[in-house]
MARMAR-165671 format. One record per atom (N, C-alpha, C): residue number from 1; atom name; residue in three letters; x, y, z. Coordinates in steps of 0.1 Angstrom, whole numbers, plus 2048, in hexadecimal, padded with zeros to 3 digits. Layout:
<sites>
NUM; CA; Ala; X; Y; Z
...
</sites>
This chain:
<sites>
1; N; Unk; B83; 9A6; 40C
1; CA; Unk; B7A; 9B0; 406
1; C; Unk; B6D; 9B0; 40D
2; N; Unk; B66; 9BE; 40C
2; CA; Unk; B59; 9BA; 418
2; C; Unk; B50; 9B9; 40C
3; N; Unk; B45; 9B1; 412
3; CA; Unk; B3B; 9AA; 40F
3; C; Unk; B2F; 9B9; 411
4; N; Unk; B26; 9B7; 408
4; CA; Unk; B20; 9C6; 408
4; C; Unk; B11; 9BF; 408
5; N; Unk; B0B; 9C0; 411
5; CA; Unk; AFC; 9BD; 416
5; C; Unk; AF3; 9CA; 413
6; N; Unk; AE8; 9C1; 40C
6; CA; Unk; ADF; 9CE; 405
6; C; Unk; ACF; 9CC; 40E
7; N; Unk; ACC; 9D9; 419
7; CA; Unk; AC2; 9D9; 423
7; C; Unk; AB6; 9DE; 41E
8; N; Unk; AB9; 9E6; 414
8; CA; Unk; AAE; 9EE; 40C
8; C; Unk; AAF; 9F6; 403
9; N; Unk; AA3; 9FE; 3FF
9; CA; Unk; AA4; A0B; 3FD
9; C; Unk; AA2; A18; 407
10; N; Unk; AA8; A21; 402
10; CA; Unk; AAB; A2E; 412
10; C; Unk; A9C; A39; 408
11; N; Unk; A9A; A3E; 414
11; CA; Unk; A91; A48; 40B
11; C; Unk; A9B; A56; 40F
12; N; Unk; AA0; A5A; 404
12; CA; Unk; AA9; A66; 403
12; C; Unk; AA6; A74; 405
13; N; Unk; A9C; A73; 407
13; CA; Unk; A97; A87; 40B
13; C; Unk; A9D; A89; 417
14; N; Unk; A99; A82; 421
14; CA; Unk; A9E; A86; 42E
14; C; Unk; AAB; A8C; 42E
15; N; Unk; AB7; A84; 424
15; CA; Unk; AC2; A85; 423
15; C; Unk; AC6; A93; 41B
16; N; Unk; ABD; A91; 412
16; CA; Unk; AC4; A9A; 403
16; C; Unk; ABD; AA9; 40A
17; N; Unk; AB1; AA9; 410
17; CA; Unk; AA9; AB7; 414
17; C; Unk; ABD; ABC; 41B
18; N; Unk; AC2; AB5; 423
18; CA; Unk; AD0; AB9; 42D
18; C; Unk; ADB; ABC; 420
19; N; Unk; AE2; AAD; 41D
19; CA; Unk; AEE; AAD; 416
19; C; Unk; AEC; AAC; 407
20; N; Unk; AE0; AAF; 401
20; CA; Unk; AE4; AB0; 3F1
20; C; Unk; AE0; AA0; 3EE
21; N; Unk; AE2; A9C; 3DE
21; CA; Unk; ADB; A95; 3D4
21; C; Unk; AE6; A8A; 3DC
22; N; Unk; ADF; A7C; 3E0
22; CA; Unk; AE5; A74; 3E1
22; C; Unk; AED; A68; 3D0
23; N; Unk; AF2; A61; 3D3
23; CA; Unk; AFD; A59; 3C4
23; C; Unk; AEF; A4D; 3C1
24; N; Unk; AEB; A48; 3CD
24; CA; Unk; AE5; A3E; 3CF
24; C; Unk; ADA; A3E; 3DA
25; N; Unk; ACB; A37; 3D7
25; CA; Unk; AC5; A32; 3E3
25; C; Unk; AC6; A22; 3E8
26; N; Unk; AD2; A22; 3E7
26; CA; Unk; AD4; A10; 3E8
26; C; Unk; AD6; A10; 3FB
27; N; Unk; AD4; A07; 405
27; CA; Unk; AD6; A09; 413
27; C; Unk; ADE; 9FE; 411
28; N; Unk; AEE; 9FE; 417
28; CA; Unk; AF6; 9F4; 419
28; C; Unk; AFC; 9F4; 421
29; N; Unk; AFF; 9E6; 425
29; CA; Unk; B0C; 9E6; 434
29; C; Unk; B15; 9DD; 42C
30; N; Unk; B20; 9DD; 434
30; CA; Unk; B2A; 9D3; 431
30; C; Unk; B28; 9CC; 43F
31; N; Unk; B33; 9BF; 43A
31; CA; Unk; B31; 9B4; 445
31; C; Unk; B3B; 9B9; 450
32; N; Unk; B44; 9BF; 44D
32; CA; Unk; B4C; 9C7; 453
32; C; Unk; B44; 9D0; 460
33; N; Unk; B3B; 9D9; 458
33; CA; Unk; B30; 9E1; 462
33; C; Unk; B28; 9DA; 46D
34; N; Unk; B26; 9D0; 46A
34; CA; Unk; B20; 9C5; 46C
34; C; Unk; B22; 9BF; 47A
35; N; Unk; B31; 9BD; 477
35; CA; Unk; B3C; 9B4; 481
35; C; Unk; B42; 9C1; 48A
36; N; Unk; B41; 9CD; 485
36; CA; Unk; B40; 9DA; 48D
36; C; Unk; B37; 9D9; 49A
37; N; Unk; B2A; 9D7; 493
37; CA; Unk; B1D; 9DC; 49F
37; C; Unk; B1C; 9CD; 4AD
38; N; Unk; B21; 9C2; 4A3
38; CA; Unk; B1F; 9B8; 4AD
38; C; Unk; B2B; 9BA; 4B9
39; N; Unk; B33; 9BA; 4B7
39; CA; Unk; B40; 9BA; 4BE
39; C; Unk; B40; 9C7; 4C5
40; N; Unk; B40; 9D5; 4BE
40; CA; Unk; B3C; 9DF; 4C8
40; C; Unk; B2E; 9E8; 4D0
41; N; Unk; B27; 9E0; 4CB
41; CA; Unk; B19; 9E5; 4CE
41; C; Unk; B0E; 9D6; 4CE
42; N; Unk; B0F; 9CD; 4D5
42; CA; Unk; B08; 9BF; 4D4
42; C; Unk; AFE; 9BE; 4D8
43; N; Unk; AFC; 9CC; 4E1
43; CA; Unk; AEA; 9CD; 4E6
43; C; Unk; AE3; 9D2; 4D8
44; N; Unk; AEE; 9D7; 4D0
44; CA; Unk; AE2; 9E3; 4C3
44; C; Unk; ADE; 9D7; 4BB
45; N; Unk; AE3; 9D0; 4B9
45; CA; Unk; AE4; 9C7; 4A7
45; C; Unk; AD6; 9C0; 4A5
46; N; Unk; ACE; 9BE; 4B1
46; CA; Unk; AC5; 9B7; 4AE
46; C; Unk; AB7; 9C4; 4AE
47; N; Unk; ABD; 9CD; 4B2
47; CA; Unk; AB3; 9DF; 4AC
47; C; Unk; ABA; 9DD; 49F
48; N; Unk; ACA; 9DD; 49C
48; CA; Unk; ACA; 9E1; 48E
48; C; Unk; AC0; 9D9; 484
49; N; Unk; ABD; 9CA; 485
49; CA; Unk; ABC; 9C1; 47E
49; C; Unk; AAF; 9C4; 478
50; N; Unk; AA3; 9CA; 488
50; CA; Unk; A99; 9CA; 484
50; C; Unk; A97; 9D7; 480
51; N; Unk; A9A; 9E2; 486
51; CA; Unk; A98; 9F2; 482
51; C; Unk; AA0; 9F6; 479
52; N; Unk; AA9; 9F4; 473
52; CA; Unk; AB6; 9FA; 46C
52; C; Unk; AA6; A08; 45D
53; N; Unk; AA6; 9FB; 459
53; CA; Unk; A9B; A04; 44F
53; C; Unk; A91; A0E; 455
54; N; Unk; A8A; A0A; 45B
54; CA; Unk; A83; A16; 464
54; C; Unk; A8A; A22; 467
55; N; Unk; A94; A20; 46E
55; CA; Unk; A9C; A2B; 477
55; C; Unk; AA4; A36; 46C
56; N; Unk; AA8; A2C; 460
56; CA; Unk; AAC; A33; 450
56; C; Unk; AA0; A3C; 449
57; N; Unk; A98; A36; 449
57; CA; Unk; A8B; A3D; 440
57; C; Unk; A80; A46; 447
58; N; Unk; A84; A48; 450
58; CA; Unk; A7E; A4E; 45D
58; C; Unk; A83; A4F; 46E
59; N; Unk; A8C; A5A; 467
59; CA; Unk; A94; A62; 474
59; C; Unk; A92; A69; 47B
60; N; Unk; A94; A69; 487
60; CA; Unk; A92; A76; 48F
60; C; Unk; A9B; A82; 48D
61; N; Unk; AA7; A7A; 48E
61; CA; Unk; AB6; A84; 490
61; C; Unk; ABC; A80; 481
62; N; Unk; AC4; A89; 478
62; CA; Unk; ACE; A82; 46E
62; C; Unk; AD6; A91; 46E
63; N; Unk; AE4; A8C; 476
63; CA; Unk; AF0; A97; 479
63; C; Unk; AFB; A92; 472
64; N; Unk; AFD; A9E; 46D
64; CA; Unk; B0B; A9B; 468
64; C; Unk; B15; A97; 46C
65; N; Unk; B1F; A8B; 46D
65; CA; Unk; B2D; A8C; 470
65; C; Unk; B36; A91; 46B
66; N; Unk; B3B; A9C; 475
66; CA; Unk; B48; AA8; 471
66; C; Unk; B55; AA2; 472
67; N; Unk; B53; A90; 475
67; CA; Unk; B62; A8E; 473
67; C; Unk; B66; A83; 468
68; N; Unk; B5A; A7D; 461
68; CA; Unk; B5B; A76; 456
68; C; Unk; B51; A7C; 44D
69; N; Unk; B5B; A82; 443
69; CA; Unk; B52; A83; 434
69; C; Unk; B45; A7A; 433
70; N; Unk; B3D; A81; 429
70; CA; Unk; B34; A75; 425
70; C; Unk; B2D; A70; 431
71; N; Unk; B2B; A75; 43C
71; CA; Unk; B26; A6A; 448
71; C; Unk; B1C; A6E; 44D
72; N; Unk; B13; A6B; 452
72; CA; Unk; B06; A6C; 45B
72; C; Unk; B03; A68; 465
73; N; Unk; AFC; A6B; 471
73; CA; Unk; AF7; A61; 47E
73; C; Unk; AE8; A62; 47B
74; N; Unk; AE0; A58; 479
74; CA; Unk; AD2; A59; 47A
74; C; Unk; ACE; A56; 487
75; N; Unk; AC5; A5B; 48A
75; CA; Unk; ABF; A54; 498
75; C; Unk; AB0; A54; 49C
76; N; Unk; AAD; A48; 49D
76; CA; Unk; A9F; A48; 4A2
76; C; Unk; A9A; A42; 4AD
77; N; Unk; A92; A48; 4B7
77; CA; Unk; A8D; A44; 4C5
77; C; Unk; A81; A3B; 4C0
78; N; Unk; A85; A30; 4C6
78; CA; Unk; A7F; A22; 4C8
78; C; Unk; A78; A21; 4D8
79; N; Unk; A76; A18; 4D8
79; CA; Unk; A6E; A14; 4E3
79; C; Unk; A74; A19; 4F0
80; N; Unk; A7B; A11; 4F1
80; CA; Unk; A83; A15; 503
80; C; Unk; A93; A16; 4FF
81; N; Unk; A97; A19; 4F5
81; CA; Unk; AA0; A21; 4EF
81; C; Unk; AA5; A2E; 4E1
82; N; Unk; AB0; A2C; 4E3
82; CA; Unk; AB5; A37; 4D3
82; C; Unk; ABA; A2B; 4C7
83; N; Unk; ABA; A2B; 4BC
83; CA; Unk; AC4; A22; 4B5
83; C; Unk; AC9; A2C; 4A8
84; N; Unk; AD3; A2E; 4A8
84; CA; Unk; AE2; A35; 4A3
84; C; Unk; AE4; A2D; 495
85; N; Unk; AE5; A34; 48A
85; CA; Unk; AED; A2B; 481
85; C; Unk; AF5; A33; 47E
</sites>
């Protein structure tokens, strides 16, 4: 069963102004997501660790995914990169 890690609260306008009344502003990953970013993205995890809430609550980009329901890319320009959630 995945383990569900609670990062914050999300501030929802950015989202809801796009896709409608969010269920919840709870920000969560599983350990699953987790063991995702290390193993296929090992340069991101230590942006995700520190930026994850920044780059949620203040986006540059938030696009829809047209191939998973329910899904989003946020993205915000950092220093001498992009970081993607």
């Amino acid at each position: 069963m995945a383990e569900i890690i609670e990062l914050g609260k999300l501030n929802t306008q950015p989202l809801e102004s796009e896709f409608g009344k969010l269920k919840t502003d709870e920000l969560i990953i599983t350990n699953e997501r987790i063991e995702h970013i290390k193993i296929r993205h090992p340069e991101d995890f230590e942006l995700f660790e520190q930026y994850s809430l920044l780059v949620v609550n203040e986006p540059e980009f938030v696009i829809k995914d047209e191939k998973n329901e329910n899904t989003v890319f946020i993205t915000k320009k950092l220093e001498n990169t992009n970081l993607n959630l």
